[in-house]
C-alpha positions in Angstrom: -15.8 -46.1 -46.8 -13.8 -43.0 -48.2 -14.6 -39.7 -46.6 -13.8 -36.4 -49.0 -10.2 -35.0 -48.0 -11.7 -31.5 -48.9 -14.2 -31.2 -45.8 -10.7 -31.9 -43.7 -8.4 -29.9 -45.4 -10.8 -26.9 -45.5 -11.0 -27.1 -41.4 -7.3 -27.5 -41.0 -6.7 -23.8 -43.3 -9.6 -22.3 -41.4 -7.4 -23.2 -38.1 -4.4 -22.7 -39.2 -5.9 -19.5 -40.3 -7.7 -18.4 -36.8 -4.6 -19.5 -34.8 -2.4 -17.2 -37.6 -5.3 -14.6 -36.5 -5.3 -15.1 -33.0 -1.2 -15.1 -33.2 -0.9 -12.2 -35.0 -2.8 -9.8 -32.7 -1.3 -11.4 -29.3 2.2 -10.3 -31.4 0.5 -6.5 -32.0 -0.9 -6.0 -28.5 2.5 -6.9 -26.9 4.5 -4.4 -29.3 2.8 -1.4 -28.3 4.6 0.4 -25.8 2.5 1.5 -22.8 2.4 5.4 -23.1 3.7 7.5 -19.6 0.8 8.5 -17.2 0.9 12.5 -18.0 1.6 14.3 -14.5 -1.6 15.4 -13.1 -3.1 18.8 -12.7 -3.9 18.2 -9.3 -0.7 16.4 -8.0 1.6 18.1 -5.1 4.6 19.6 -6.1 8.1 18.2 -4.9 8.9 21.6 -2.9 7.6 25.0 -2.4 11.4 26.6 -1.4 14.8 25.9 -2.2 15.0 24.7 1.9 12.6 21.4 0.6 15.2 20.0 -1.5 18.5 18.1 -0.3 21.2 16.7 -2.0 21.9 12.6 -1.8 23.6 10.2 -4.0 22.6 9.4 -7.4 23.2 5.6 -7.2 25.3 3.2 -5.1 28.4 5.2 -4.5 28.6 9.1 -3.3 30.5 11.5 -4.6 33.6 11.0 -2.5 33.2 7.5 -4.0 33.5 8.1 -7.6 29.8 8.3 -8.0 27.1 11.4 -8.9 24.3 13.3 -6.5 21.1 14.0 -7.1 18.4 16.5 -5.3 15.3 15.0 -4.2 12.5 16.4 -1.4 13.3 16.7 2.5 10.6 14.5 2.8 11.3 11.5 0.5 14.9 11.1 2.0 14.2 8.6 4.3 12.7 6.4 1.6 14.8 6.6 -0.9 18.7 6.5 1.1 16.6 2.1 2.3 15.8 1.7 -1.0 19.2 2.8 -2.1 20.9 0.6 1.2 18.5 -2.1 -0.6 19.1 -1.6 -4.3 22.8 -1.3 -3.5 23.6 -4.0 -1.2 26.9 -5.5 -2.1 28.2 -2.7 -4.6 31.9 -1.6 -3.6 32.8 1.8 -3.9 36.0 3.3 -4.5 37.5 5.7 -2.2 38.0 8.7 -5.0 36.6 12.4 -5.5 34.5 12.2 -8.5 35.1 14.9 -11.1 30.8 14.9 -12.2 28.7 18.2 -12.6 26.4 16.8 -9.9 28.6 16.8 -6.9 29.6 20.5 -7.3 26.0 21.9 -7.5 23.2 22.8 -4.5 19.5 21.6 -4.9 16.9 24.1 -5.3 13.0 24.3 -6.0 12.3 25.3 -9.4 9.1 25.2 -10.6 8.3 23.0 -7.8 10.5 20.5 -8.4 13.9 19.5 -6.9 17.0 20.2 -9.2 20.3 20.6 -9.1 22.3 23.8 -10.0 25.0 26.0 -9.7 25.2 27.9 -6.2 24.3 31.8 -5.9 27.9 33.6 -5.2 30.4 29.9 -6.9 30.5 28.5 -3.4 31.0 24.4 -3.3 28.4 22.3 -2.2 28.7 19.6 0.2 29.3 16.0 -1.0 26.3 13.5 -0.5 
C-alpha cells in the first residue's frame, strides 16, 4: 500500500517552518539589549557635602602604583576597598607615581554625587 508523499512533505515544511518561526524570534528576543534602569526620583543621593566623599583607588593598583583614584561615599568605603581586595586578588602593582588626572584631584559632592576635581587654592591631594 502507497501512501501520498504530499500529506508528508506538507508536515515536514509546516515544521521546518514553525521551528524557522520559533528560531527566528528566540534570535530577536536575545538581540535586544536590556535598556538601563533610569535613576529614581526617590533614590538617596551619594553625599550632601563635600566631607561625604573620599578618594580610593580606581582599580587594583593606587596611584603610587601606577594606577588611577576615584571618589566614592564615606559610607560605601568599607564595601567597595573587600570587593576591590576580592576583585584584585593576585594583580601585582608596580611601585611608580602615576602621571593620571585622577590622583591629583580631591572629591567633592556635586549635585549629590561624589566626583573628582581640581582643589580650591592648586593644593595636591593625597594619593589613595
Amino acid at each position: 500500500m502507497r501512501t501520498s508523499t504530499l500529506p508528508r512533505l506538507t508536515l515536514v515544511l509546516s515544521l521546518v517552518a514553525l521551528c524557522g518561526l520559533a528560531f527566528g524570534v528566540t534570535v530577536r528576543a536575545e538581540a535586544k539589549k536590556p535598556r538601563a534602569a533610569k535613576p529614581s526620583k526617590t533614590s538617596a543621593p551619594d553625599c550632601k557635602k563635600d566631607e561625604d566623599c573620599i578618594l580610593v583607588s580606581d582599580d587594583c593598583c593606587s596611584c603610587n602604583q601606577g594606577g588611577k583614584a576615584r571618589a566614592i561615599p564615606k559610607k560605601q568605603k568599607d564595601a567597595y576597598e573587600k570587593e576591590r581586595k576580592k576583585r584584585c586578588a593576585g594583580t601585582e602593582c608596580i611601585e611608580m607615581m602615576s602621571q593620571d588626572p585622577s590622583c591629583s584631584q580631591h572629591p567633592f559632592c556635586g549635585a549629590g554625587i561624589c566626583e573628582l576635581g581640581d582643589a580650591p587654592g592648586g593644593d595636591s591631594a593625597p594619593a589613595p
